[in-house]
N, C-alpha and C positions, 0 to 999 in steps of 0.2 A: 065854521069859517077857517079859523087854524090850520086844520085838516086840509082842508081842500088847498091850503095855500104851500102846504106839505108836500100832499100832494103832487103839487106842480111843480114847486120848486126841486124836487129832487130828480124828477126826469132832464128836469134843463139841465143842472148841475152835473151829471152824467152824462151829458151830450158836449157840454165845453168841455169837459175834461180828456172827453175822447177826442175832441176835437186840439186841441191843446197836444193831446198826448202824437197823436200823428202826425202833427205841425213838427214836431220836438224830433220826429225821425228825418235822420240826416240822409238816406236814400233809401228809394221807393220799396216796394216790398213786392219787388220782382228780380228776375235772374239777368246778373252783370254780365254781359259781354265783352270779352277783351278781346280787340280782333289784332290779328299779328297778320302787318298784311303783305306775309311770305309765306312759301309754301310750307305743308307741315315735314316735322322733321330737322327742317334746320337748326340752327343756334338759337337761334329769335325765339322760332316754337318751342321750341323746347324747354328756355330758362321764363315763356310766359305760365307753360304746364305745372311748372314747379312752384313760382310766385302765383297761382291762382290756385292751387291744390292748399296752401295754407292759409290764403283770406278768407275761401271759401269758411273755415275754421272760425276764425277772427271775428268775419262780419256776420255769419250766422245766415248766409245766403248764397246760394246757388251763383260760380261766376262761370261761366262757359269760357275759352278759349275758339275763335273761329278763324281760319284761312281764309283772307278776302284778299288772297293776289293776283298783281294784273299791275302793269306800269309803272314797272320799277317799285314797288310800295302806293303808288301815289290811291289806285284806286282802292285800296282798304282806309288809307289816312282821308280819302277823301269821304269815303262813309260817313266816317265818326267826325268829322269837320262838319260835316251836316245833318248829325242827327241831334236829337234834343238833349240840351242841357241837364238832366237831371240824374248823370252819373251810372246809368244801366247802360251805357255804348262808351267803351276806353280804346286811346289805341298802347300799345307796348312797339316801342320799334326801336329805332338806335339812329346813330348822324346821318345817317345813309340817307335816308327820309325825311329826316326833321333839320336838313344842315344845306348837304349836298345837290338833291332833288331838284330843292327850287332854286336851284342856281345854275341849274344844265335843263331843267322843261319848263314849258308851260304849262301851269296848273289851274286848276279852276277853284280853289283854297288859298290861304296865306298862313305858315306854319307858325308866322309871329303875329297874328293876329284871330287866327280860328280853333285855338287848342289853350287849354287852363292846364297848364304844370302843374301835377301830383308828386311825381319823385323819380330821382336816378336810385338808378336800380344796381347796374354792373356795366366794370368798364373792362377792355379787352386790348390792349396794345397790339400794336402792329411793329414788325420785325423785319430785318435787313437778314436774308440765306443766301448763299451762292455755292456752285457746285463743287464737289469735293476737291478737284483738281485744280482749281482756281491760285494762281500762284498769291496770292494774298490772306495773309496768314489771321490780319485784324482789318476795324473799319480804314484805320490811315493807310494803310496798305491798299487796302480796295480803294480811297479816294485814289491816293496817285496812281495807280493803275490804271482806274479809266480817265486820269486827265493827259495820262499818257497814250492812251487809245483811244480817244473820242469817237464817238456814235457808232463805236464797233461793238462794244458788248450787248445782248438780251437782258431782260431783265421783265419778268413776268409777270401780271398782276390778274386780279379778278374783275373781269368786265370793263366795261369803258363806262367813265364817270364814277368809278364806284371810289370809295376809302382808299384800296391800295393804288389804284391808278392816279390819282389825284396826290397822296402823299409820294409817290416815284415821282412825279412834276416839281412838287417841293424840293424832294431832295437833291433834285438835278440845280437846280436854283442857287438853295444854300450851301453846296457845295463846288458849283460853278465846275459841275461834268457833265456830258452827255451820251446816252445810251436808247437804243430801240427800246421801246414797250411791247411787248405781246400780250396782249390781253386773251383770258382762256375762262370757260365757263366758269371754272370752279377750282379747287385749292388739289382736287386727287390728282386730276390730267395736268397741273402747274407742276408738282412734286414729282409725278413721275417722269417728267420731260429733265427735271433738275437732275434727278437719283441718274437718269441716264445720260446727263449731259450734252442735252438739244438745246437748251439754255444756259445762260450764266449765272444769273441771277433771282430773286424773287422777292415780294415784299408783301407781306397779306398778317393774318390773323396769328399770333405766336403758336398760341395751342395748336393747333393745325399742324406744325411742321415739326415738335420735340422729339415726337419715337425717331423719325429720318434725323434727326440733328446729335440724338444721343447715341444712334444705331454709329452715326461718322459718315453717314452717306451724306448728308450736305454740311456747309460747315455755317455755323450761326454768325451773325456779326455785329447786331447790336437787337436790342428793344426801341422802340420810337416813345419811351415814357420817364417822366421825371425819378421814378425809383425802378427798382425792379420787381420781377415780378415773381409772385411766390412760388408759381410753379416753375419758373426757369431761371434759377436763384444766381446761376453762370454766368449766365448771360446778361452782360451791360448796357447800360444804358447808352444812347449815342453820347451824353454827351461824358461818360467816363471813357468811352472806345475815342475818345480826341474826336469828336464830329463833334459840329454844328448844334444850336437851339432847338430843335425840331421833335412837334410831341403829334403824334398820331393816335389816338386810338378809334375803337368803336364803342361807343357807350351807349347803354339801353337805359331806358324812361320810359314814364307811363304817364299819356295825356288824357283828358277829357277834355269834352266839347266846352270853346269860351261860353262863360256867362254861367258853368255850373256853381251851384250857391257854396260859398264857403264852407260851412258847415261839410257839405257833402264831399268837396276835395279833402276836408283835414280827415273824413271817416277814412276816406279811403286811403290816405297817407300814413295815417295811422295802422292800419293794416297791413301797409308795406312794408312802415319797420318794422313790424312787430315778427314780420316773415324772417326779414334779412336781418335779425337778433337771434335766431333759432338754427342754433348748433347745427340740426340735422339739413336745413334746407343751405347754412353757408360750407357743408362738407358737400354736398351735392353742386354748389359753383363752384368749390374750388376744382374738384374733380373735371370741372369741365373749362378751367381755367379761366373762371370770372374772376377778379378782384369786385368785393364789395363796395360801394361806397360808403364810407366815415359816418356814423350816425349825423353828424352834422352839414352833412352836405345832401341831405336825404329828404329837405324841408321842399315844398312847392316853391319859394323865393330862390333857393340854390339852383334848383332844375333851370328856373327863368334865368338867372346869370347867366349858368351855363352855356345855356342852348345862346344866346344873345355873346357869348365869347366867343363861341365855335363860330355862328356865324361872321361875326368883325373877321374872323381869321382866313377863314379859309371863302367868302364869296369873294374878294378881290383877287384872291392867285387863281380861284378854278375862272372868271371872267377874262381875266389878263391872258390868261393859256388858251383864253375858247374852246374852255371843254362843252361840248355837247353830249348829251344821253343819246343814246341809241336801244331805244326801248322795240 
C-alpha cells in the first residue's frame, strides 16, 4: 500500500511543480514582437534594433522588431492596442504617437487607457537653426527681428502636426512673433533649402542638423531642453539664449497592451535597463544623439507621469491652434 501511495504521489508532485514552475514565468515562451510603427530605417527603427538586439540577451528569448506603418503611427500603435495582453506584442514609438496623434485624428484606441507603460527609453531635443545669412547673431536677436518683421520670415518643420510643427506654434506664442511654416517631408530637403537659403529658419530634431551647424552653413540658436545636450555641448539652452520656458523634445518608450500582468511588465523593464546600463549600447545612442534617461526615471510609474505631463501640455495649444493631421 506505501508503494502504491508513492507511487502516485510523486507523479502529482511533479505535475504541480511544473505547473507552479510555468505560472512563476513572467512571459510566454514565445518570440516578443516590438513593432516600431514607422518605416525601417528611420530613428525610431533603428534605436528599437539596438534595445531589442540586447533583451533578446537579457530575457533569453527571441524579440523580433516589425514595421507596422500606415497613419501617422496610428496603425502599428493600434495593433498592439488590440492585441493580447500577455507581453509578446510591444509598441516602441516616441510623443509623436503617444502625445500628439490623438490630439490632431481620430482614433479607434485611447493612448491613456490601451497601453501599460514599461519604460522611457531615449530623449532627443528639438532645436532652433536659421540660415547663415540671417542678420541675428543669437536667440534675442532672432526674437526682435521677427517681431520687427512679422509673418515675413520661413521657418521650416517636418510634416503637419508633427513635434516640430506644433513646437514652432509654441514658440510663436511664447515669444509673441509671427512667421510662415513650411512644412517638408523630411529633415534632408529642410536643411538643404536652409544651406541655400530658400528659408529662414527651421526647428526639428538637433542631431539631424550638427555636421551643417558646425560646417557654418546654418547657424544654431538654441536647444528646446532644460540642459544641454551632450552631443551639442555649444549650443544653449533657450532658456540660457534669454528665450522663454519652452522644452520640446521627442522621447521614445516602450508600451504593452493595458492589462499585461505585472510581473511581466517589471520582466521586461528590467530588461530595458539592463540594456540602457551597458556601455556598449549607450555609445551607440549617443553616437546617434540619444540622451538616456536617468536610471530613475526608467520605472513603468515615470513613463505614466510622463506621457500624462506631455499630454496636460501640449493637447490644449495643439486644440487651441486647430491643428489637424493630414495623414
Amino acid at each position: 500500500m506505501r508503494m502504491i501511495v508513492r507511487q502516485w504521489i510523486a507523479p502529482v508532485m511533479a505535475f504541480a511543480i511544473g505547473i507552479g514552475a510555468a505560472a512563476a514565468q513572467p512571459l510566454p515562451a514565445r518570440p516578443i514582437t516590438m513593432v516600431v510603427p514607422f518605416p525601417a530605417g528611420g530613428p525610431t527603427d533603428v534605436l528599437a534594433r539596438i534595445l531589442a538586439e540586447h533583451m533578446r540577451g537579457s530575457l533569453g528569448q527571441t524579440v523580433i522588431v516589425e514595421n507596422v506603418a500606415g497613419v501617422g503611427g496610428a496603425t502599428g500603435s493600434g495593433r498592439v492596442a488590440r492585441a493580447a495582453p500577455d507581453g509578446t506584442q510591444l509598441i516602441f514609438s516616441h510623443m509623436a504617437t503617444h502625445v500628439i496623434l490623438p490630439a490632431t485624428t481620430q482614433l479607434n484606441y485611447d493612448v491613456t487607457r490601451d497601453f501599460e507603460p514599461v519604460a522611457l527609453v531615449a530623449d532627443t531635443p528639438q532645436g532652433i537653426i536659421g540660415k547663415a545669412s540671417l542678420p541675428a547673431r543669437n536667440l534675442a536677436e532672432l526674437t526682435a527681428w521677427l517681431k520687427q518683421n512679422p509673418g515675413k520670415a520661413t521657418m521650416g518643420s517636418i510634416g503637419v502636426a508633427g513635434p516640430s510643427d506644433v513646437s514652432a506654434i509654441f514658440f510663436q506664442q511664447k515669444t509673441g512673433t509671427s512667421f510662415q511654416l513650411v512644412p517638408y517631408r523630411g529633415g534632408a530637403p529642410l536643411l538643404q533649402d536652409l544651406v541655400g537659403g530658400q528659408i529662414d529658419l527651421g526647428l526639428f530634431l538637433v542631431p539631424a542638423f550638427l555636421e551643417q551647424m558646425r560646417a557654418g552653413q546654418i547657424r544654431g540658436y538654441a536647444v528646446l531642453a532644460k540642459r544641454r545636450m551632450a552631443a551639442a555641448p555649444d549650443l544653449p539652452t533657450i532658456e540660457e539664449a534669454g528665450g522663454p520656458e519652452l522644452t520640446s523634445t521627442v522621447w521614445h518608450a516602450l508600451w504593452a497592451p493595458k492589462g499585461t500582468p505585472k510581473e511581466t511588465v517589471a520582466a521586461l523593464n528590467a530588461a530595458v535597463v539592463k540594456a540602457l546600463d551597458d556601455p556598449a549600447v549607450q555609445k551607440r545612442f549617443a553616437d546617434l544623439g540619444q540622451d538616456i534617461w536617468p536610471r530613475e526615471q526608467r520605472t513603468p510609474e515615470a513613463l505614466a507621469a510622463h506621457h500624462k505631463a506631455e499630454i496636460d501640455k501640449w493637447w490644449p495649444i495643439i486644440k487651441a491652434a486647430n491643428i489637424k493631421a493630414s495623414n
